[in-house]
N, C-alpha and C positions, 0 to 999 in steps of 0.2 A: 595777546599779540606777541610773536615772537620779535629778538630783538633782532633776526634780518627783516621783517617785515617792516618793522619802526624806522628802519634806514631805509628800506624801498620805499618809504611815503616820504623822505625828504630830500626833495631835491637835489643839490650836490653833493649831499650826507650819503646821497645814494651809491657817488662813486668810491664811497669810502668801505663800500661791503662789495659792491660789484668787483674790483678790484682789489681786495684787502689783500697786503703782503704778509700780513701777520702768518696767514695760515702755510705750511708746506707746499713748496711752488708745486701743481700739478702737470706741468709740464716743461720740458727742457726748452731753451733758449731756441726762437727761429730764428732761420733764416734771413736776414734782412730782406726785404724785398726790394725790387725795382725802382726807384728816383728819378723821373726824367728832370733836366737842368727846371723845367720851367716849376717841377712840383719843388725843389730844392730852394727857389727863388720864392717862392709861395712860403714855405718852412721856414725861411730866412724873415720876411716880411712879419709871420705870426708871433715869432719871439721878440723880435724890435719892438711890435706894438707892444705886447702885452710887458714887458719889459720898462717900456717909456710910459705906462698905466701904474701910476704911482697911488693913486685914489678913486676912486670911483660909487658914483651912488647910480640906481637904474631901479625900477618898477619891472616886475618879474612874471609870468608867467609859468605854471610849472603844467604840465602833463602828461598824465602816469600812463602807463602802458596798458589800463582798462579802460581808459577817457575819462578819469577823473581830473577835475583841475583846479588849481589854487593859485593866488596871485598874493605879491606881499612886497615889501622891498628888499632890496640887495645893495651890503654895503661893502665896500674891499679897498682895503688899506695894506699894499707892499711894505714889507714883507710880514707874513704870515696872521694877518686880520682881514677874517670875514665874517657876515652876516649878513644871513636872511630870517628876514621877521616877516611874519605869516601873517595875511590878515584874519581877522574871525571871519569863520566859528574855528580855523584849523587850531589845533593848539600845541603844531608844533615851532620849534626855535631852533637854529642853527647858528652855532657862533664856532670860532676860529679865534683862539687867544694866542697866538702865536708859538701856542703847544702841542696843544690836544684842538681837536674838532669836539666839538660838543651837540652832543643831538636831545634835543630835551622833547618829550611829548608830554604835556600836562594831561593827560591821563592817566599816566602811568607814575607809579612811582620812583623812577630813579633813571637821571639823564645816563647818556653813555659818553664817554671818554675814552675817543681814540688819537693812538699818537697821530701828532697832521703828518709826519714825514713816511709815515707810511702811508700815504692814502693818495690818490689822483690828485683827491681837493686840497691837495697841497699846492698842486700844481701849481695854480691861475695866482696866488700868493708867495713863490718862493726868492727868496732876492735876485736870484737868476733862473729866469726860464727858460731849459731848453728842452724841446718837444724829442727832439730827436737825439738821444745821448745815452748815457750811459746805462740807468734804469728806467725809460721811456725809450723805443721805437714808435716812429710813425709806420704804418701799415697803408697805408694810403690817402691822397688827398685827391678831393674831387672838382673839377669846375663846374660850374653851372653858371648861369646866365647872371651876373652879377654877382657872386657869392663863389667863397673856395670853402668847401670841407676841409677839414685835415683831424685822421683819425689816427689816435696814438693805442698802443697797449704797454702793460709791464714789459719788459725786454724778457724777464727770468721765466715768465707764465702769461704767454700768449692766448692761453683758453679762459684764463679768468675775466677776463672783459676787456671793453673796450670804451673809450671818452674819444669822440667827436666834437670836435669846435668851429662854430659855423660863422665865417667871418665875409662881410661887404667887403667886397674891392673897390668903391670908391663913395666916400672915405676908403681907408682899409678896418674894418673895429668890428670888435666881440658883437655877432649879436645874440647866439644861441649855441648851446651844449647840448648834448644829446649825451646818456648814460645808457649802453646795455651789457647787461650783468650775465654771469656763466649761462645762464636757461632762457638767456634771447631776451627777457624784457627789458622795453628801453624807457627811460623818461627824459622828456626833454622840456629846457627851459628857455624860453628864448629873455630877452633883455629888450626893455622899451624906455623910452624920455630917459637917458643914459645923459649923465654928467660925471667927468672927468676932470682930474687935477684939481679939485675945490678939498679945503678942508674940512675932516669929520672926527666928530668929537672921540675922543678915545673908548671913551666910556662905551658908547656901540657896541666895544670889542671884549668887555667884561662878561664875566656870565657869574653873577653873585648870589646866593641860594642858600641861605644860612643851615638849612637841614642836609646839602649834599656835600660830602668833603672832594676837595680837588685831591687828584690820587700825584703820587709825588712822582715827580720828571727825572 
């Protein structure tokens, strides 16, 4: 298994390769596009929550772009700790040490280690979020019958993908992200039994593996 494949089978690891900055932007900055006041009000609302989401634990959903699917839980602690735990048979692991993203598949021998600040999945983790700034564009946001889309890309490399985040208007809250990567495939995760502002044990947020060395920051 190649290691883009390893990040297309996880979750929000996935928008860590669908979007990866690491590599030479393959396309020059657009355009901004069009804003009407009400999608700006929308973009406004999506950073306040996720902003005032200082902890969160939720039961997860994932599904791949062939209709494969996995469920596991999701844990995310502001600013920069996340984790998703797979349930079996999967054997992958997603964590977020407030450095690097860490994508571990127990099949394979050797987790990957990418910086989080270059990655989307930084995003939903950074002490301030904002979608629409300086290396994030949003590209458009959509209404639908209860529910606002709002889709963002790199500002520098708009062909490289693209992160959707699918949010209730009322409440207003996270409930699903959708990833699709430069060749169209998307996976999307939505979030269920969702608890906010409770405390979670640090430890969650370790990724400790006596045989792997952490690569130095």
């Amino acid at each position: 298994m190649t290691t883009r494949r390893r990040f297309l089978a996880a979750g929000l690891a996935l928008a860590a390769v669908a979007m990866l900055s690491s590599a030479p932007a393959r396309a020059a900055a657009a355009k901004h596009p069009s804003l009407s006041e009400r999608d700006r009000a929308d973009i406004a609302s999506a950073e306040n929550y996720l902003n005032a989401v200082k902890s969160l634990k939720a039961r997860f959903l994932q599904i791949s772009d062939n209709g494969a699917q996995a469920e596991g839980m999701a844990y995310l602690a502001r600013p920069g700790h996340l984790r998703l735990q797979y349930d079996p048979p999967s054997p992958l692991l997603v964590v977020a040490d407030g450095h690097f993203l860490i994508v571990q598949d127990k099949t394979l021998d050797n987790p990957s280690w990418i910086p989080l600040d270059s990655t989307p999945a930084g995003i939903l983790v950074r002490s301030d979020v904002t979608l629409d700034g300086k290396d994030l564009m949003v590209t458009k946001v959509k209404h639908l019958p209860g529910v606002v889309e709002i889709s963002v890309v790199q500002a520098n490399d708009t062909q490289s993908g693209d992160l959707t985040l699918v949010f209730s208007d009322a409440p207003f809250q996270l409930r699903q992200w959708r990833v699709t990567d430069a060749q169209g495939l998307t996976t999307t995760v939505s979030l269920f039994d969702m608890q906010t502002g409770i405390p979670l044990d640090a430890k969650l947020f370790e990724f400790r593996d006596t045989k792997f060395l952490r690569p130095n920051i």
